[in-house]
Short mmCIF file of the C-alpha atoms (twelve columns), coordinates in Angstrom:
data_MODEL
# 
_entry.id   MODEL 
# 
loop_
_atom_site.group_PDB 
_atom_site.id 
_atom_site.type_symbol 
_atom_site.label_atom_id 
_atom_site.label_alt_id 
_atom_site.label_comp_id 
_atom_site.label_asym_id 
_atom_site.label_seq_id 
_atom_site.Cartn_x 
_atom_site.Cartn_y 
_atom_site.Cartn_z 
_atom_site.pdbx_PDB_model_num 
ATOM 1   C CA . UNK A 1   -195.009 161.543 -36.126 1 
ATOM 2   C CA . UNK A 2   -191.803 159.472 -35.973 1 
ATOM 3   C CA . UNK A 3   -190.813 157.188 -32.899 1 
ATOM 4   C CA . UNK A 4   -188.200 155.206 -32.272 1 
ATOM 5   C CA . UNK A 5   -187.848 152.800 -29.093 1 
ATOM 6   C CA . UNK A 6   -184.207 151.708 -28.130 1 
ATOM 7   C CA . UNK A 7   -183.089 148.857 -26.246 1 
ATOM 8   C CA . UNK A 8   -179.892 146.999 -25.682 1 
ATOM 9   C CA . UNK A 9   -180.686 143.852 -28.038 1 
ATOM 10  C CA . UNK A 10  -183.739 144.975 -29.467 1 
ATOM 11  C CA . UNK A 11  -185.355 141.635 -29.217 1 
ATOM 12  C CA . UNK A 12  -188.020 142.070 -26.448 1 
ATOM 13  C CA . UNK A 13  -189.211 145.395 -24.992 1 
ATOM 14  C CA . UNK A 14  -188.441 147.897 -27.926 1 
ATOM 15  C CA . UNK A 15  -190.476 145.388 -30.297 1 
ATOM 16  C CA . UNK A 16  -193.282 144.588 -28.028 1 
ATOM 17  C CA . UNK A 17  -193.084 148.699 -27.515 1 
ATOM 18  C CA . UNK A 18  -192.790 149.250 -31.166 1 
ATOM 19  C CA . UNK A 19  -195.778 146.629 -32.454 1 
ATOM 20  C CA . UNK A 20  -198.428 147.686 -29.671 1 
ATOM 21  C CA . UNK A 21  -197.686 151.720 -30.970 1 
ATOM 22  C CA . UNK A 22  -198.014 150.262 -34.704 1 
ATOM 23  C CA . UNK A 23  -201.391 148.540 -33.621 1 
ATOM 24  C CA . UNK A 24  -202.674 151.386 -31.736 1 
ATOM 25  C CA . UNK A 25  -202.120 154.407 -34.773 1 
ATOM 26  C CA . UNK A 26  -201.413 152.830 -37.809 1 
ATOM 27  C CA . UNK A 27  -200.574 156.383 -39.018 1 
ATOM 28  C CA . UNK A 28  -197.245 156.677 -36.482 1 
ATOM 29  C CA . UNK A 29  -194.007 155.855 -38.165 1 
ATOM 30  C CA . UNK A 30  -192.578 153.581 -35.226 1 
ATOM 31  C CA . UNK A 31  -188.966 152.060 -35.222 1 
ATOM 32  C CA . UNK A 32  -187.183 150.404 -32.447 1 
ATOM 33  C CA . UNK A 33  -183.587 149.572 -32.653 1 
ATOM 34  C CA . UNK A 34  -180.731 148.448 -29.889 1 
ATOM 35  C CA . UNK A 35  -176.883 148.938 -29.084 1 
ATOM 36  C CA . UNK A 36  -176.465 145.401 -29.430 1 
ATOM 37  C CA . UNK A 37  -178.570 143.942 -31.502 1 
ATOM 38  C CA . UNK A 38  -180.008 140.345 -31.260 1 
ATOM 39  C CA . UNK A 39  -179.479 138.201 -33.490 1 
ATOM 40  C CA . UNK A 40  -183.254 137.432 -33.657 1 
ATOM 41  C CA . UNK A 41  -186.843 138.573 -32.024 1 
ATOM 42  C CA . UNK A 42  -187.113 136.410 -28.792 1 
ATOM 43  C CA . UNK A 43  -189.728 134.145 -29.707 1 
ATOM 44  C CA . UNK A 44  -191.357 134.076 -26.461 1 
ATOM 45  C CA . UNK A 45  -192.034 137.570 -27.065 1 
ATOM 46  C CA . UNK A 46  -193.790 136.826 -30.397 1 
ATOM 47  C CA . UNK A 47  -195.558 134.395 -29.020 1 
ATOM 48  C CA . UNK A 48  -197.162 136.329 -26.721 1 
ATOM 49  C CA . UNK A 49  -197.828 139.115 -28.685 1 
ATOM 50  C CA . UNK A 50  -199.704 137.319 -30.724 1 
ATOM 51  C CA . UNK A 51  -201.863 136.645 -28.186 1 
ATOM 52  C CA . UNK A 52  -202.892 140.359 -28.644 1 
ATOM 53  C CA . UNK A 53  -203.600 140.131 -32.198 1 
ATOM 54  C CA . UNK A 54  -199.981 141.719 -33.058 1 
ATOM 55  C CA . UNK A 55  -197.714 140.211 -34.899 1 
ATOM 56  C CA . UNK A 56  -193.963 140.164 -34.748 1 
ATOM 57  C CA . UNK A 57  -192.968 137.314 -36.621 1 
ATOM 58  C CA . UNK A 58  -191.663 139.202 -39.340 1 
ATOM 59  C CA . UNK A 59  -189.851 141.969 -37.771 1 
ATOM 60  C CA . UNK A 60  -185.908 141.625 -37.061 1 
ATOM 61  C CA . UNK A 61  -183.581 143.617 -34.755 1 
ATOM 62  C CA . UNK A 62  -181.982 146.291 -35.733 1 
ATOM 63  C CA . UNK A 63  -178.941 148.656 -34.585 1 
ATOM 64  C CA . UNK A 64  -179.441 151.671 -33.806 1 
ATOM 65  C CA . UNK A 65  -176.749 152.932 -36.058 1 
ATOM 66  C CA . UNK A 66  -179.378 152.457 -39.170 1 
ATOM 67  C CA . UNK A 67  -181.069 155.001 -37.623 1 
ATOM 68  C CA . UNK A 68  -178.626 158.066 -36.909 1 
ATOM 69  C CA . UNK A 69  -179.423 160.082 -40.447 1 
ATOM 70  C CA . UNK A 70  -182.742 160.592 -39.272 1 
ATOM 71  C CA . UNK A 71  -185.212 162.734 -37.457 1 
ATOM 72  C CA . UNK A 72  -187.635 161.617 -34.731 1 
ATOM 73  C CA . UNK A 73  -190.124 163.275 -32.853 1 
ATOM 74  C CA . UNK A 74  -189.378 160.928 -30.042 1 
ATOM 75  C CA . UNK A 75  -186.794 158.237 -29.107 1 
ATOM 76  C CA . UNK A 76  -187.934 156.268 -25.816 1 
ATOM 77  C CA . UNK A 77  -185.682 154.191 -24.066 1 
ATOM 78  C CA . UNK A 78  -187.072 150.930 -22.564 1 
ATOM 79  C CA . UNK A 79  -184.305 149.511 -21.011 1 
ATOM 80  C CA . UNK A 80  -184.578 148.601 -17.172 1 
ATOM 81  C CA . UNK A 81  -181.929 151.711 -15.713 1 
ATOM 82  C CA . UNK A 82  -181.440 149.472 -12.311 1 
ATOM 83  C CA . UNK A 83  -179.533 146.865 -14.204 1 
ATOM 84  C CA . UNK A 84  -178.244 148.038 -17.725 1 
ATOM 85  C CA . UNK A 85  -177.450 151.059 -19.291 1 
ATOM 86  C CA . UNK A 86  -179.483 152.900 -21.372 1 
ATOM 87  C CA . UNK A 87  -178.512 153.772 -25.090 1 
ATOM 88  C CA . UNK A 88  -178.364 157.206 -25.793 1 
ATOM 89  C CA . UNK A 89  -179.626 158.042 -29.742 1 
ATOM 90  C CA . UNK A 90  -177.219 160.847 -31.203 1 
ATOM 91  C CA . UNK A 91  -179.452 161.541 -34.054 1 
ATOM 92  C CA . UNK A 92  -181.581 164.504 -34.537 1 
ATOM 93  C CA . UNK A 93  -184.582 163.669 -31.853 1 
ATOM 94  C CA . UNK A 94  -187.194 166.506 -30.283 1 
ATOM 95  C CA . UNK A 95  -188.067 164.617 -27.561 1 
ATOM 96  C CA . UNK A 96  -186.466 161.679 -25.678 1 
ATOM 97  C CA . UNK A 97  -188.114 159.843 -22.995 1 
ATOM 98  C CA . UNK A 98  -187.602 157.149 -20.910 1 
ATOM 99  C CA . UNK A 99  -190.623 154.579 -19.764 1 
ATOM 100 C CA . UNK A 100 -188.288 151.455 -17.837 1 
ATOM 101 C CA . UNK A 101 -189.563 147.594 -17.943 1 
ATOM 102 C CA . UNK A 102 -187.790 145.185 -16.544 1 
ATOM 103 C CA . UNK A 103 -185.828 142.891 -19.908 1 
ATOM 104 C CA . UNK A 104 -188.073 139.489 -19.874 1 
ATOM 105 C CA . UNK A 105 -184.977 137.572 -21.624 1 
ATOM 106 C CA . UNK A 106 -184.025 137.613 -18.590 1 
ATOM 107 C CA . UNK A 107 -186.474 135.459 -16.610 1 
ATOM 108 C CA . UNK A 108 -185.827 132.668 -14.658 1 
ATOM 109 C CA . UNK A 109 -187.597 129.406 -13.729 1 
ATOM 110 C CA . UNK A 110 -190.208 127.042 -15.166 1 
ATOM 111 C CA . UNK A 111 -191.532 127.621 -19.029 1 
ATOM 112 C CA . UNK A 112 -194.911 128.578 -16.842 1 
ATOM 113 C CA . UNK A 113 -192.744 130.981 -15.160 1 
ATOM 114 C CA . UNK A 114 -190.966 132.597 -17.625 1 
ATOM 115 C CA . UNK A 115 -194.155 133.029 -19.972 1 
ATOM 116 C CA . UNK A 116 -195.979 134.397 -17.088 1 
ATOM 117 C CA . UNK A 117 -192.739 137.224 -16.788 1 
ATOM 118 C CA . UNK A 118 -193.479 137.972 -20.846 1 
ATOM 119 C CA . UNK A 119 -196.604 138.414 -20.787 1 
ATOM 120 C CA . UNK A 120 -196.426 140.564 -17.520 1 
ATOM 121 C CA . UNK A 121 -193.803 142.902 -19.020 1 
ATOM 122 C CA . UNK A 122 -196.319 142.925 -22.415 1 
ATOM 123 C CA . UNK A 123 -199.099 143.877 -20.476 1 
ATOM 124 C CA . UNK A 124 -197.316 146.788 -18.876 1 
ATOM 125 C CA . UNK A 125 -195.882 148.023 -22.066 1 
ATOM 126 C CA . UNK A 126 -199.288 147.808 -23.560 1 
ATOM 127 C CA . UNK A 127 -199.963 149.999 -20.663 1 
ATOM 128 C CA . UNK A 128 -197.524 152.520 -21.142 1 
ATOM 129 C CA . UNK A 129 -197.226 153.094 -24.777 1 
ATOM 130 C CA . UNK A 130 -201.278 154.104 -24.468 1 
ATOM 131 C CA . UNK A 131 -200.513 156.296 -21.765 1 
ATOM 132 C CA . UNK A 132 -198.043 157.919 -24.027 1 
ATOM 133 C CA . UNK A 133 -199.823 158.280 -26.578 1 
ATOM 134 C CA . UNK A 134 -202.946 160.112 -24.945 1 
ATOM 135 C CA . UNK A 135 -200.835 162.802 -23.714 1 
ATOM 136 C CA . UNK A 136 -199.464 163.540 -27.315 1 
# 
């Protein structure tokens, strides 16, 4: 089965989203990509990843453009609808889905604070992406 997650920068959710699916079925082929790419993985979102025993630290983000000559069995957006808009994957996809989080990058406040907001939005894609992946 192929998956790919898309994001805006592809630096946060859609890696987080992308590493917990890789972790959970090493046998899934799991990409995540974004419209505008970052130019690096958020390394508060490595960080606490790690704290979950996956690692990040070499992945890198990617546009979504790298993407379009293949086929997926799903593309799931991650990207928080209430405040950006969500990319839409014109590549040959079966299913598309969307599962929201709210974009940690954006968090506000003391390091304490904006850790907590990480590993909040981890814990909820964690979450998610095993919910998903019981009701394949």
């Amino acid at each position: 089965m192929k998956i790919l997650i898309l994001c805006t920068g592809n630096s946060c959710r859609s890696q987080m989203a992308e590493g917990f699916l890789r972790s959970f079925d090493p046998g899934l082929e799991v990409y995540s990509a974004g419209t505008a790419p970052s130019d690096r993985v958020h390394p508060k979102a490595v960080a606490v990843m790690k704290e979950k025993g996956v690692d990040l630290s070499g992945h890198r983000p990617k546009k979504v453009d790298e993407f379009l000559d293949k086929s997926f069995d799903y593309v799931i957006t991650v990207c928080d609808q209430a405040k950006e808009s969500c990319p839409v994957f014109l590549g040959d996809v079966k299913n598309r889905l969307h599962i929201g989080f709210d974009d940690p990058a954006e968090a506000t406040g003391s390091e304490e604070e904006i850790y907590a907001v990480f590993r909040r939005v981890r814990d909820e894609i964690a979450e998610r992406m095993a919910v998903f992946l019981s009701v394949l």
